[in-house]
C-alpha positions in Angstrom: 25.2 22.4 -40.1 24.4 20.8 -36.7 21.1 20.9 -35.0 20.3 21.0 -32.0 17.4 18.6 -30.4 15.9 19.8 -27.2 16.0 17.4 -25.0 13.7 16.6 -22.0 12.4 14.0 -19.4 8.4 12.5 -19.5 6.8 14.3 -17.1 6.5 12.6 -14.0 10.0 10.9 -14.5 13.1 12.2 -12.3 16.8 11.5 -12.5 19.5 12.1 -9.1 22.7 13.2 -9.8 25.4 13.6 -7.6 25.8 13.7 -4.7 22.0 13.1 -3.7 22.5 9.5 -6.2 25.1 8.2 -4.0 22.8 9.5 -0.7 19.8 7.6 -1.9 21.9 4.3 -2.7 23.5 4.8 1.0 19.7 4.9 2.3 19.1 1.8 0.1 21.9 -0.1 1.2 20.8 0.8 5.1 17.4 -0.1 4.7 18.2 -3.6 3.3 21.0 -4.5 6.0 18.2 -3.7 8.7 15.8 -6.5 6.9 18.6 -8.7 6.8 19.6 -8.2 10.2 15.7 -8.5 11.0 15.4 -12.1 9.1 14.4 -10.8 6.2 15.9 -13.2 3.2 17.2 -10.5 0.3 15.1 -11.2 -3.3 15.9 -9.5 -6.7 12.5 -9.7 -8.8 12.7 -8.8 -12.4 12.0 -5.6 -14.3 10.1 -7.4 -16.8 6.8 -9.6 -16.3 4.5 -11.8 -18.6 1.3 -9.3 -19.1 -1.0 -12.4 -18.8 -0.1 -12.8 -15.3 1.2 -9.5 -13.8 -0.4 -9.3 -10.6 -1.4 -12.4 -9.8 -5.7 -12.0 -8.7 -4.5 -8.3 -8.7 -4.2 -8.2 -12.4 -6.9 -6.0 -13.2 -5.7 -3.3 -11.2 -2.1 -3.4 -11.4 -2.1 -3.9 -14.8 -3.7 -0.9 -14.8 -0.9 0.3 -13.6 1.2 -0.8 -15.6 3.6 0.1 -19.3 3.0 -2.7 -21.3 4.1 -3.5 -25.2 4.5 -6.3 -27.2 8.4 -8.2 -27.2 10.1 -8.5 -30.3 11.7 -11.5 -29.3 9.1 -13.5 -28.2 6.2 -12.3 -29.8 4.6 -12.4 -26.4 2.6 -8.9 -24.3 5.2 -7.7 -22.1 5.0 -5.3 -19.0 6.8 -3.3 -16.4 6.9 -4.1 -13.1 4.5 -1.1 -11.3 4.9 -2.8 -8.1 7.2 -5.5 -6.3 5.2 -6.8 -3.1 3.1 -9.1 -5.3 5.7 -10.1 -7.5 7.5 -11.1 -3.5 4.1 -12.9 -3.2 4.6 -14.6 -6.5 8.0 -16.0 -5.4 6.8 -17.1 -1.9 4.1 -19.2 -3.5 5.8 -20.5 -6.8 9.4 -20.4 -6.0 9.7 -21.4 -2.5 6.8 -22.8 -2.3 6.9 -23.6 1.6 4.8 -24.0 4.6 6.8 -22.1 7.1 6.7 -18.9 7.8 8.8 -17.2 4.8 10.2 -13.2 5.0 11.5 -11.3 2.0 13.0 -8.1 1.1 13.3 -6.4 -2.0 14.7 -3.4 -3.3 14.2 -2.2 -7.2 12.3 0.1 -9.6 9.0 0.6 -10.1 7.6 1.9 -13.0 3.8 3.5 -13.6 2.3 4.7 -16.6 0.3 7.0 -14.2 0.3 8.2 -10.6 -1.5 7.5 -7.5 -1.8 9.1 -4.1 0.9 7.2 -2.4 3.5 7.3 -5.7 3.9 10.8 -6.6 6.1 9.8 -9.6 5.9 7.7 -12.4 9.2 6.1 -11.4 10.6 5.6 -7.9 12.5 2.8 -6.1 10.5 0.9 -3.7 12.0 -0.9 -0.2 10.1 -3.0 1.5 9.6 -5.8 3.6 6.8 -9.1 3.4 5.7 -11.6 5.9 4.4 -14.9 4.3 2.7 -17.8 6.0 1.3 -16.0 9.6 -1.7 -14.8 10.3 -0.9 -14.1 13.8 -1.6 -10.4 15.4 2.1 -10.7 16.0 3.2 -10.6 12.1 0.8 -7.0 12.0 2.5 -5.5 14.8 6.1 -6.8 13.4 5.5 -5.2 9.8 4.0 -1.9 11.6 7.0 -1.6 14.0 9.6 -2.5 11.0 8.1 0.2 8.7 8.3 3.0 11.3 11.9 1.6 12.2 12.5 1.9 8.3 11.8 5.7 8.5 13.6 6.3 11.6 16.8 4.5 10.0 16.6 6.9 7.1 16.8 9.4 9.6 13.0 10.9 9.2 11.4 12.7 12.4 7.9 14.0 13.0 6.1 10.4 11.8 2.7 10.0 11.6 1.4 6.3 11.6 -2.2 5.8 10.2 -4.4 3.0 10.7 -7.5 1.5 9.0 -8.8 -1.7 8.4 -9.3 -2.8 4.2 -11.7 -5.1 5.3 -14.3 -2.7 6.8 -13.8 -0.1 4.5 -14.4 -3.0 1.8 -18.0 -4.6 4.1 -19.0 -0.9 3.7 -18.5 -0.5 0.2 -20.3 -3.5 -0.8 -23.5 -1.5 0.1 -23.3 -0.4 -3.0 -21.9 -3.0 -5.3 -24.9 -2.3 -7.9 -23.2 1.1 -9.0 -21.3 0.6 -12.3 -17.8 0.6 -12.4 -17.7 4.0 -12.7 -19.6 5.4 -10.2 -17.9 3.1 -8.0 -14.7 4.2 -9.1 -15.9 7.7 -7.9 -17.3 6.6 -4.7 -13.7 5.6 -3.9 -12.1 8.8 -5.2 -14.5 10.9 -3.4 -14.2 8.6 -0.1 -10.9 9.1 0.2 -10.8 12.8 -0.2 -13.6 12.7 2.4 -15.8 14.5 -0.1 -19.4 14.4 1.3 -20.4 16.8 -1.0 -19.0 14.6 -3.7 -20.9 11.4 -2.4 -23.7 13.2 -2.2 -23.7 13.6 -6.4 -23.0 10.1 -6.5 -25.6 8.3 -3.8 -29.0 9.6 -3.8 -29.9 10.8 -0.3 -33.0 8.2 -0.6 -30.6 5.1 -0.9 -31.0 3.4 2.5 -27.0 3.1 3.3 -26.8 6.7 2.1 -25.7 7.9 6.0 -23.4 5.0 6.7 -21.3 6.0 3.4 -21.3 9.5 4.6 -20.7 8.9 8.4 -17.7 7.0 7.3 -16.1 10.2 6.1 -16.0 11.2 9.5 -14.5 8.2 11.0 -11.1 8.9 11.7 -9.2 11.2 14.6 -7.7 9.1 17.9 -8.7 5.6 19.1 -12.1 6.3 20.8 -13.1 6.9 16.9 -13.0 2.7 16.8 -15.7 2.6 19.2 -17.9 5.3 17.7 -18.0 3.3 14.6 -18.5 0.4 16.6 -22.2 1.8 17.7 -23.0 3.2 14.2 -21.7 0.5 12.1 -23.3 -2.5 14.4 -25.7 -2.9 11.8 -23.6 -4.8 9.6 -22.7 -7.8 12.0 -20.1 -9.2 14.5 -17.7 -10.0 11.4 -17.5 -6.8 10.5 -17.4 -5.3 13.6 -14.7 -7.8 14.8 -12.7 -5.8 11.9 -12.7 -2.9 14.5 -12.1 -5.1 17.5 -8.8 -6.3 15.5 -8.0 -2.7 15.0 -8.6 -2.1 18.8 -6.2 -4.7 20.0 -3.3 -3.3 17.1 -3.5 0.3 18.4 -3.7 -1.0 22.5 -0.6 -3.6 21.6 1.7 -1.7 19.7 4.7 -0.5 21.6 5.9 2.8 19.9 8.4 5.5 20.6 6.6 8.7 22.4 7.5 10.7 19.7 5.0 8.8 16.9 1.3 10.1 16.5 -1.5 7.6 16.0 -3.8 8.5 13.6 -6.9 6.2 12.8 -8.7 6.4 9.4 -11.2 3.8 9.4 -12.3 4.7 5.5 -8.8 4.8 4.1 -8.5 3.2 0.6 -5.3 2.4 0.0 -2.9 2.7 -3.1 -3.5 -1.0 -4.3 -7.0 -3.0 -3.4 -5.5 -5.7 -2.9 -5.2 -5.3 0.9 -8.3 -7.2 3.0 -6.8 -6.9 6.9 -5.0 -3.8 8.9 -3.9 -1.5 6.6 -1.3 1.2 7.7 0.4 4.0 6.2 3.2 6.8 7.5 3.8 10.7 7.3 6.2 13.0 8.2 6.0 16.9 8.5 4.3 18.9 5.7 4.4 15.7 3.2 0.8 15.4 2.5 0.9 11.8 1.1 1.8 8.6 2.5 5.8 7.6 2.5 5.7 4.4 3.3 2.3 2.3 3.2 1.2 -1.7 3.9 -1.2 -4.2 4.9 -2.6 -7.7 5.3 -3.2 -9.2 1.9 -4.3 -12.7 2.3 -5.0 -14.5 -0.2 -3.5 -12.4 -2.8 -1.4 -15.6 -4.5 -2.4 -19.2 -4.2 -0.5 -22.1 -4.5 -2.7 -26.2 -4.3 -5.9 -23.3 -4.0 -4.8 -22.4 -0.6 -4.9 -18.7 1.1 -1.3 -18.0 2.2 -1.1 -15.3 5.0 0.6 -12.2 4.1 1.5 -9.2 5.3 4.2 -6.3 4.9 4.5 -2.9 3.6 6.9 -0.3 1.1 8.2 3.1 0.9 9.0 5.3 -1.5 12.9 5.7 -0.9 13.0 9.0 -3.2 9.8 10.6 -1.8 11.7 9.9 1.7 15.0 11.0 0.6 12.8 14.2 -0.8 11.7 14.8 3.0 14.9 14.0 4.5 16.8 16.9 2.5 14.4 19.4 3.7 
């Protein structure tokens, strides 16, 4: 007698069948020609990574990320790749290992043992694009213009680009770096669903950074929102309020098409930490999540304890391919 097992996916994992697997890989393979054609050097990163050192000074939080399990063969705590710009990072610093300006490109699967809001599954393939040793305004306007171009490619309409700067939202944070981890974990959560209410349950009302925390839910809208926060954040010095002046000179220098809406979202927190400049995201019609996302990282690898400049950004090519088909 034969019987029958039911069989099923995990939830939060997908598979494409034809003909929307051959669509995707034709988006894949378009996306990669237009960073090669950009300058963009082509980089296959592995699946697999040592646990000890997944993620670099990220490794808290990606690992977090991250399905790990202990290999057979070697005896040693293996995990999966949940993300492939810091693994780019890796290979900048370690394997090139060069003082010029270096661009990669990547194209792979990514793999998360839980969600976030910018990956709505648990397995996707991620495009993207990184910028390695400039720290010019230049190299933030290239990786914003190239992620919009990315979307357009694909053939997406109706784009949103959001901006915010990881550094400010961090300076503002720090006002409260003697919650535990926690609560701090929850002031995050609640900051970015711009949940005063929940903020309010969190911060006493008598804590004396209790209004900027809640005026920065507010702070987002069109560019005269910059100099709004410019007035009510002064209080926390010229650094940080050269943050916004940075973000002022992005949103007057970048050269769009008319058809792309500037959104600013000066308390955005992004998927990853990691980020500490501009940090930018992308929307398209009724999606209610972020597409394609990126930002400055400096810092995030170091090679003879040096900062290397970074920048660049991803997309989720099945999310987009989602949005395209509708």
């Amino acid at each position: 007698m034969t019987s029958k097992v039911r069989w099923s996916l995990p939830d939060g994992v997908d598979e494409l069948l034809a003909p929307r697997a051959l669509e995707v890989e034709k988006l894949r393979r378009k996306l990669i020609d237009l960073y090669v054609a950009s300058n963009y050097e082509f980089i296959i990163p592995p699946l697999l990574e040592l646990s000890e050192t997944l993620g670099g000074e990220a490794h808290d939080e990606i690992s977090s990320y991250a399905f790990s399990f202990l290999d057979d063969l070697t005896g040693k705590k293996l995990s999966i790749r949940p993300d492939i710009s810091e693994q780019a990072s890796r290979i900048d610093a370690y394997r090139i290992a060069s003082k010029d300006v270096i661009r990669l490109c990547y194209a792979g699967d990514v793999v998360k043992k839980r969600t976030s809001k910018v990956l709505r599954s648990r397995t996707t393939i991620q495009v993207g694009a990184e910028i390695f040793g400039d720290s010019s305004i230049e190299s933030d306007l290239e990786s914003i213009n190239l992620m919009i171009k990315s979307l357009q490619e694909v053939g997406l309409k109706d784009i949103t680009l959001s901006l915010g700067h990881a550094g400010f939202t961090a300076a503002v944070m720090s006002l409260f770096q003697d919650l535990n981890d926690s609560a701090f974990s929850q002031l995050e959560e609640a900051l970015t669903r711009k949940s005063k209410s929940d903020i309010s349950s969190i911060i006493p009302s008598d804590h004396k950074d209790f209004n900027l925390i809640m005026d920065l839910c507010d702070m987002y809208g069109s560019g005269d929102i910059i100099e709004e926060a410019k007035e009510i954040f002064k209080e926390l010095g010229n650094e940080v309020i050269g943050y916004l002046e940075h973000l002022t000179e992005i949103v007057n220098t970048l050269d769009l098409d008319q058809s792309i809406k500037v959104h600013i979202d000066i308390g955005e927190v992004q998927g990853f930490k990691y980020h500490n400049g501009i940090v930018f995201s992308a929307y398209s019609g009724s999606a209610g999540y972020a597409l394609a996302k990126g930002g400055r990282y400096d810092g995030l690898r170091k090679a003879d304890d040096d900062d290397r400049p970074a920048i660049g950004f991803d997309l989720d090519l099945i999310a987009v391919s989602n949005i395209k088909e509708q």
